[in-house]
N, C-alpha and C positions, 0 to 999 in steps of 0.2 A: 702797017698792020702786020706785017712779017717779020718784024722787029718784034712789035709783043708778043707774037705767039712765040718768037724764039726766045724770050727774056721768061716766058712763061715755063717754058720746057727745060732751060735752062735752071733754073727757082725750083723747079718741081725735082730734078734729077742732083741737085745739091742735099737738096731737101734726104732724099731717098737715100742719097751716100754718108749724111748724118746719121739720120736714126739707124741705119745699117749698122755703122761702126762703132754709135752708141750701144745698140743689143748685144754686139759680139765681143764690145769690151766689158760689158758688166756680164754675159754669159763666163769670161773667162779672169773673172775679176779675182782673186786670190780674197780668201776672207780674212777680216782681222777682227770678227765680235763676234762671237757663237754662243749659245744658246741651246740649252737641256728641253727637248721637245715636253709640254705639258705644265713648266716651268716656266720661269722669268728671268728678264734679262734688265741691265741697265745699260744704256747708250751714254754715253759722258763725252764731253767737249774737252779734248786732251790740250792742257800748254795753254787755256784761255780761262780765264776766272770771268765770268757773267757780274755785272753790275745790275742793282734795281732798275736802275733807267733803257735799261738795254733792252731789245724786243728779240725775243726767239722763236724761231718758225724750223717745224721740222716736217719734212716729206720723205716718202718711198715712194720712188719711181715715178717723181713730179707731180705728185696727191699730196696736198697737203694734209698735214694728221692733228699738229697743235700748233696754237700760236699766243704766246704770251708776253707779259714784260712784267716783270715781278711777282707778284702773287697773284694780278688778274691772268686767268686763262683763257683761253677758248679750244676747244675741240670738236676737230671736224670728223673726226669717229669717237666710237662707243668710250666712253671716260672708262668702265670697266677692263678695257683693255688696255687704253693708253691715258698713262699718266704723265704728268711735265712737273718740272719741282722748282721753284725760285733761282736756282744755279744754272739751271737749263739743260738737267740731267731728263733724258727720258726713259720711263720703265714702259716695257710692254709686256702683257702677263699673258697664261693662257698660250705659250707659244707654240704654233703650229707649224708645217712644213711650208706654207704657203707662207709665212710671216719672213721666209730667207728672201734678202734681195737687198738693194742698195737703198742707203737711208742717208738722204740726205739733211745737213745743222746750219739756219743762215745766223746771223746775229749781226743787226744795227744798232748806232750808236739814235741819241737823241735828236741828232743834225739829221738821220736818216743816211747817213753813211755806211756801208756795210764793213764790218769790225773782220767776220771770222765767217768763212764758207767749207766746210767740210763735208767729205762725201765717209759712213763708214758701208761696210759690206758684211750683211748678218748669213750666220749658215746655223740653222737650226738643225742640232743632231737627238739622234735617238742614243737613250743610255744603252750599252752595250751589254748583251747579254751572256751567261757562264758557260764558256766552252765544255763539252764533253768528248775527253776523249775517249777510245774504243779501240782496240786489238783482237787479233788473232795470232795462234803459234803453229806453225807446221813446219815440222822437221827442224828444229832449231832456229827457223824464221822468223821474227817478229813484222807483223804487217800493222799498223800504228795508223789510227784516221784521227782527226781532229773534226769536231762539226760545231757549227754556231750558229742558230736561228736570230738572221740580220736582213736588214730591208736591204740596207747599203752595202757597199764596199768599206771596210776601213783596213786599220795595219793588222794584219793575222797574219802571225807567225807561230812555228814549233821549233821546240831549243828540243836538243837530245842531249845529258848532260850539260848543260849550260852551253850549247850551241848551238846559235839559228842554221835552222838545217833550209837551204834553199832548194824549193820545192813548188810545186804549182800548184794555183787553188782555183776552184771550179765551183760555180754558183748554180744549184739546180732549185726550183719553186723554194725560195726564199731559206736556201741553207747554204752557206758558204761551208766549204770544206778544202780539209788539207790531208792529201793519202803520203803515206813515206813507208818504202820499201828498201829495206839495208841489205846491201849486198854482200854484205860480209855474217856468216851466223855467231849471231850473237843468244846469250842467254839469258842476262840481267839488262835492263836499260832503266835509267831515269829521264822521262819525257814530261814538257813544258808545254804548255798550251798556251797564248797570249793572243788578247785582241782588245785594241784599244781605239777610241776617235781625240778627238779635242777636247772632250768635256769628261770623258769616264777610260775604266780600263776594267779585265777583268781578267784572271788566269787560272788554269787550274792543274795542279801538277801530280803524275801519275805513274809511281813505281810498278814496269811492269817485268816480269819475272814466268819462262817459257823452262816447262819442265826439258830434262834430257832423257836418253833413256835408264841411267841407271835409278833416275827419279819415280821414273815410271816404274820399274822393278820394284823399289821400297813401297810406292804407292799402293801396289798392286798386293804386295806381300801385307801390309800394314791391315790392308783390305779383308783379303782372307784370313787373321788370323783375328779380327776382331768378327768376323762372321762364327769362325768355328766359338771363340769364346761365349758369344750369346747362345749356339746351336748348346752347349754345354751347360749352361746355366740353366737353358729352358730347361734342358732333360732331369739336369738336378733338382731343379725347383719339382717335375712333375715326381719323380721317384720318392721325394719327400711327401707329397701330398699323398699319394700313393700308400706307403706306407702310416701315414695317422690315420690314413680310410682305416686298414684293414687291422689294424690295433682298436680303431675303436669298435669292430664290428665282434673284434673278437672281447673284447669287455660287455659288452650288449648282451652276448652271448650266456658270457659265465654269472652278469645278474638277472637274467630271466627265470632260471631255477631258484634262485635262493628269493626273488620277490614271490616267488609262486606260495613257498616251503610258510614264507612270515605269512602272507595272508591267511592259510590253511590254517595256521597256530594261532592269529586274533579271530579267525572266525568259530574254534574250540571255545576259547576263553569267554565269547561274546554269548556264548548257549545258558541259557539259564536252565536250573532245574525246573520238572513239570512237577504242579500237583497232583497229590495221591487221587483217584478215582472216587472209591468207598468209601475211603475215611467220611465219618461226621463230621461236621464244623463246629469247629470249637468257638465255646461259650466263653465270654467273659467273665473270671471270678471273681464276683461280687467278694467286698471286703467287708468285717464283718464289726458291729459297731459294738463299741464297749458297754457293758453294762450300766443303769443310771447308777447314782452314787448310793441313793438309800437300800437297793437291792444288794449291794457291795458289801456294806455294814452291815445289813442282817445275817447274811450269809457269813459273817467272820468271825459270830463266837460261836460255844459248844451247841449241838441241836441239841433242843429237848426231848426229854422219854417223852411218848406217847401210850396216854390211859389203855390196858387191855380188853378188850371186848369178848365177855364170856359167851360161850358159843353155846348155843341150846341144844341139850343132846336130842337125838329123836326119840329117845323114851318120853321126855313131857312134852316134844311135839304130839304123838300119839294120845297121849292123853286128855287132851285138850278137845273138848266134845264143839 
């Protein structure tokens, strides 16, 4: 009895120093297949060519995912995600942070002998995104930050002139940053920003340029002497407007008499004369019609004598009983 329990304890705490040293060698596993997160990956059997006859079976973290042998397949998760191809290449798509881990490839021959056992180790990474850098100048100082919104850790570096300037970097709520303060004053610098992982890179380079003071003099004077140029201009512009006011007030001026003078002289010209009072109203004169023709003719030769008529004297009126 005391023999099995100690065959049992013993089985049990082998057991325990396996999977132990299996978690802590694949926690510290170096990766050799990586993978663009949201992206796809292909898994390949390096240095072995897959036969039809051959059966392929592949797992992560002792799950099996697919098992095939030529063109029949079978899968034990969503086909959508995982695919298997006649070669015995595996695609997995859609790839997430949780899809990093060790993947294991068996391959038997037709005897059922195993041909080819390979373990790879995926590390899905996020594309890396464009660094910004940012400055300040005081007193001929340049104080230079580097910042990049990153889940991870990867390589970030800053070149000053084409040199990694070794400096320390400091991850606060998902910004990695790089501060560089030069102890020598400088004025002009060309600075390099870089941060890259396994699958991307990305940099961004940033001529920065910190006045002095005789800079600040030009600046200054450049300053004032385009303020006084506009204070000048305005006053021009206003003294011109200025004067067309007072020219045209005085033209308004000199044709209000003479519009006065015309109107005066069309409203003489517009007066008609009155009629007379007393006067009679004149008659139309009738025109006067020719004589007919036969009255024309008789009238055109000599008149004749006319008989005398003797007068009775008033002696034989008297007489006359």
């Amino acid at each position: 009895m005391n023999l099995k329990m100690n065959f049992r304890g013993i089985f049990l705490a082998k057991c325990l120093v396996v999977l132990f040293s299996c978690v802590k060698g694949s926690a510290n596993e170096p990766c050799n297949e990586y993978g663009m997160q949201n992206g796809s990956v292909f898994l390949n059997i390096h240095d072995f060519k897959v036969d039809q006859q051959q059966e392929v079976t592949w797992l992560k973290d002792s799950l099996r995912l697919t098992k095939g042998k030529g063109s029949d397949m079978k899968y034990n998760k969503d086909k959508k995600k995982y695919e298997m191809f006649p070669n015995g290449t595996l695609k997995i798509n859609h790839l997430m942070e949780e899809d990093s881990g060790n993947y294991k490839v068996t391959v038997y021959n037709v005897m059922g002998s195993l041909q080819v056992e390979k373990n790879l180790y995926l590390c899905v990474q996020e594309m890396v995104s464009k660094p910004e850098i940012k400055w300040t100048c005081t007193q001929k100082l340049i104080n230079v930050t580097c910042e990049v919104k990153q889940k991870n850790k990867y390589t970030f570096n800053l070149l000053h002139n084409n040199k990694t300037l070794h400096v320390r970097t400091t991850a606060a709520n998902g910004i990695w940053k790089i501060e560089y303060r030069p102890n020598t004053k400088i004025l002009t610098a060309k600075f390099q920003c870089k941060v890259e992982n396994d699958i991307s890179q990305n940099t961004t380079d940033q001529e920065i340029k910190c006045s002095g003071p005789l800079d600040i003099v030009l600046i200054g004077s450049i300053a004032g002497g385009a303020i006084v140029f506009v204070i000048f201009l305005a006053l021009l512009i206003y003294c011109i407007r200025k004067k067309r006011a007072e020219r045209y007030e005085e033209e308004q001026d000199e044709e209000t008499p003479m519009k006065i003078r015309q109107s005066s002289d069309e409203s003489k010209y517009r007066e008609l004369p009155k009629p007379p009072v007393h006067g009679p109203p004149k008659q139309p004169r009738q025109q006067q019609r020719p004589p007919p023709p036969s009255q024309t003719q008789y009238q055109a030769g000599p008149p004749r004598p006319r008989p005398r008529t003797q007068q009775k004297s008033p002696s034989h009126m008297k007489e006359r009983p």
